[in-house]
N, C-alpha and C positions, 0 to 999 in steps of 0.2 A: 598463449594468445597475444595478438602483437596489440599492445599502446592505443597503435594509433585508431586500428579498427572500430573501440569501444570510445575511444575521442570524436573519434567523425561520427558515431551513431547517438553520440551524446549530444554532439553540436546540433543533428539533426533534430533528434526528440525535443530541442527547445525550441527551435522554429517550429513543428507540429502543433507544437501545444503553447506556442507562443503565439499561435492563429488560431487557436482552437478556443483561447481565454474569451474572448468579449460574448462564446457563446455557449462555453463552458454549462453554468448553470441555467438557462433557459433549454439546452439539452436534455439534460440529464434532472433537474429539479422534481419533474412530475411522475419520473420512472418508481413504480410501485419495488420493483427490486434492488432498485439501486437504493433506494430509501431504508430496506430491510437489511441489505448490508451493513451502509453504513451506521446502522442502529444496532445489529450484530457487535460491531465494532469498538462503539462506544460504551455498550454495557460491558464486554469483555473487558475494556479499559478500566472502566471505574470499579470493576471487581477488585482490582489491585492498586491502584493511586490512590495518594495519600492525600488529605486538603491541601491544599493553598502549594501547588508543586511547581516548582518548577520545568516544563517539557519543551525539549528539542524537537519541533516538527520537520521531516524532512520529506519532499515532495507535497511541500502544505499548497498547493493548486490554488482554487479561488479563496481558500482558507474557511471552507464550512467547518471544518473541524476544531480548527483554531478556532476561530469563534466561538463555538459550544464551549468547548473547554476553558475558556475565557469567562465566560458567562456562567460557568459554575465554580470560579474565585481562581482559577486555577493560573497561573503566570506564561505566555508563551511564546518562543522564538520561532517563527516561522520562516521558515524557509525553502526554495524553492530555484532551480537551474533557470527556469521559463523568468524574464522580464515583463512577461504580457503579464502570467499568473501573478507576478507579486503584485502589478500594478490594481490587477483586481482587487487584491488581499488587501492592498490599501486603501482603496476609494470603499469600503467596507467598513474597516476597521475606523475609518474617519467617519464615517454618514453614522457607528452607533458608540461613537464614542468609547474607544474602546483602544487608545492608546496608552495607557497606565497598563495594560494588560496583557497586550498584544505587541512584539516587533518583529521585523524586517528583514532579511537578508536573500540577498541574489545570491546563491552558490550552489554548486554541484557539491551532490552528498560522497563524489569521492574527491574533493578536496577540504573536507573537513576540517582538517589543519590549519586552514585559513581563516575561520569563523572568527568577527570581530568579537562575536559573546561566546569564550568559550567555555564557558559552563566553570565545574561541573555542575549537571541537570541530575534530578529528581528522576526524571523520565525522558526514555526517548521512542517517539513515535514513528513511525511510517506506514501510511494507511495505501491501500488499492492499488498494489504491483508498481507503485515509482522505481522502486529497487529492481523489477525487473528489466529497467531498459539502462543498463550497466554489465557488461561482461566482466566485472573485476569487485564484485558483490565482498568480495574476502577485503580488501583496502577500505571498503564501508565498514565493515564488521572489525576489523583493527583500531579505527578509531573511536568506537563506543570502551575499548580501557582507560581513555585517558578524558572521554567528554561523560561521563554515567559516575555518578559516585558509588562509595561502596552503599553497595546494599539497595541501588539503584535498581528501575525497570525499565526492560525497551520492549515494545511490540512490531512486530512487522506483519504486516499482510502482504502476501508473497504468491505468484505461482508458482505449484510445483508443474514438475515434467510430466503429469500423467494427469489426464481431467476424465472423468468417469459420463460426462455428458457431452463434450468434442467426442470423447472413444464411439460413443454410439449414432455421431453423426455419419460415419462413414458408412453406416446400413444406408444412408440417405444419398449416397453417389461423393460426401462432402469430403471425398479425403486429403484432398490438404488441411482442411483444419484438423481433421480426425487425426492425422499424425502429426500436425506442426511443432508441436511440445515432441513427443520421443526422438525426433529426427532433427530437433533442433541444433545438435552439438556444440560444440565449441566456440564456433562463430555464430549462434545464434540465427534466430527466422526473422524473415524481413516481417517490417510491419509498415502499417500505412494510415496518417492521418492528415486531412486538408491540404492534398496534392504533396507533404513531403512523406518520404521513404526513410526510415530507421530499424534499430534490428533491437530486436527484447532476448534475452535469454532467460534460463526458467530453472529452478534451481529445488530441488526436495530440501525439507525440513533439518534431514540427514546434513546436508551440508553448513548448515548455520549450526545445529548442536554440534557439530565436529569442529568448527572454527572457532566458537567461543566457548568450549564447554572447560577449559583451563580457568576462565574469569567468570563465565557466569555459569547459572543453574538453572533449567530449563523447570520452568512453573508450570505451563499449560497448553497446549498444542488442539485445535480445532479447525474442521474444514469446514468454508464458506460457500456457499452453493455446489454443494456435493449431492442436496436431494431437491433441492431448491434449483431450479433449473438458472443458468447465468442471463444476466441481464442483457445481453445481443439477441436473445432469443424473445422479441422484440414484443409486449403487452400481450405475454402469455399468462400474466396474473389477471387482468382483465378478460380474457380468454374465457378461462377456465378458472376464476373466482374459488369455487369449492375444492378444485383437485389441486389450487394454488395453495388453498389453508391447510389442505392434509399434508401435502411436502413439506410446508414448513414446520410442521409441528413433528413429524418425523425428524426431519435437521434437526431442530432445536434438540431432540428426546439423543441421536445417538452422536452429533457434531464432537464430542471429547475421545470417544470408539473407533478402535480401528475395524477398516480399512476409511471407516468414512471424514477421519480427520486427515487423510491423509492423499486425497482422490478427490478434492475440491477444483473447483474455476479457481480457489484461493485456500492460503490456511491462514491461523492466524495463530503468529508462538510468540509466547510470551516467556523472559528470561530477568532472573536476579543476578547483578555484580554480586559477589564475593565478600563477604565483611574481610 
């Protein structure tokens, strides 16, 4: 895959969501399933993080997670490609006081090598598919040997190449999404936010245990709206209130079970460094 393809889709994605920040959380704030994700998320995390840790945030957006995690003692470097998003992460992190706790960095998660704090972290985070708008996902995952200490944890939330709820949009005429992920290949499917175009590639679980399974040890693997329908599918918890509560409680009962941690809008794997 050539360099420059996954540079130009990276230069893009941070104009996208570099226009996307000042409306970021009044978008997305009130969505009942984006709420259930990210709370998904955070408990999976705290299943395995230790008090007062240090964490690597990467693709930390307007830094709601950051914050959280800050807010329960925890220490955090947040970081982020978009300049709009850190600006958010800061005017935040300033209005709750909350720079003893919280810092800073502009960078792309595949120039890691650059990072002025370079660890080594406690943990390292990447929540809601940031990693998947990178065609060189393997150069991300190389530098968690030398920023994770031993005996460290990283989580990713990631798409893989097969959604078990796009598959069934194509009964509905939708087949470009229904196939966008299997047909994705190499170069990746365009995607599109606030007039700019950038390209996501989607990556199964399989390839992260095979990339770091020499250094680390794979802890836990779950899919994220697998029964739980994804959050584009726009105040379907509102909808359908009761058939929303039974899907979730179905997710939550088989989300660790194949095939359904594995057939998600997202999964979530969690991995130990190596003492």
């Amino acid at each position: 895959m050539s360099n420059s393809i996954t540079n130009t889709s990276e230069q893009a994605a941070e104009k996208a969501f570099g226009k996307q920040a000042p409306l970021f959380d009044q978008l997305y704030a009130a969505d009942t399933i984006i709420q259930y994700k990210r709370k998904r998320v955070r408990e999976h995390v705290e299943h395995f993080i230790s008090p007062c840790s240090q964490i690597l945030e990467l693709n930390a957006g307007t830094g709601e997670d950051a914050i959280y995690f800050a807010q329960q003692g925890h220490n955090v470097h947040a970081t982020d490609i978009s300049a709009g998003m850190q600006e958010m992460l800061r005017n935040k992190v300033n209005k709750l006081q909350l720079n003893d706790k919280i810092s800073t960095e502009t960078c792309s998660f595949t120039a890691l090598e650059k990072l002025q704090m370079e660890g080594p972290y406690d943990y390292i985070l990447s929540n809601f598919a940031g990693l998947n708008c990178t065609g060189r996902l393997e150069k991300v995952l190389d530098s968690f040997s030398y920023l994770v200490k031993p005996g460290g944890i990283v989580t990713l939330v990631i798409l893989p190449k097969f959604c078990l709820w796009e598959s069934l949009l194509v009964f509905k005429g939708k087949f470009n999404t229904g196939f966008r992920r299997p047909l994705s290949g190499r170069k990746g499917t365009k995607a599109h936010m606030e007039g700019e175009y950038f390209r996501c590639w989607y990556y199964n679980p399989s390839f992260v245990r095979k990339h770091l399974k020499k250094s680390f040890d794979v802890l836990s693997l779950e899919g994220l709206c697998t029964i739980v329908p994804p959050s584009y599918m726009e105040n379907f918890a509102g909808k359908y209130p009761q058939l929303y509560t039974w899907l979730k409680q179905k997710e939550n009962k088989l989300k660790k079970k194949w095939p359904w941690n594995v057939t998600g809008d997202y999964y979530i794997i969690t991995l130990r460094k190596k003492q």
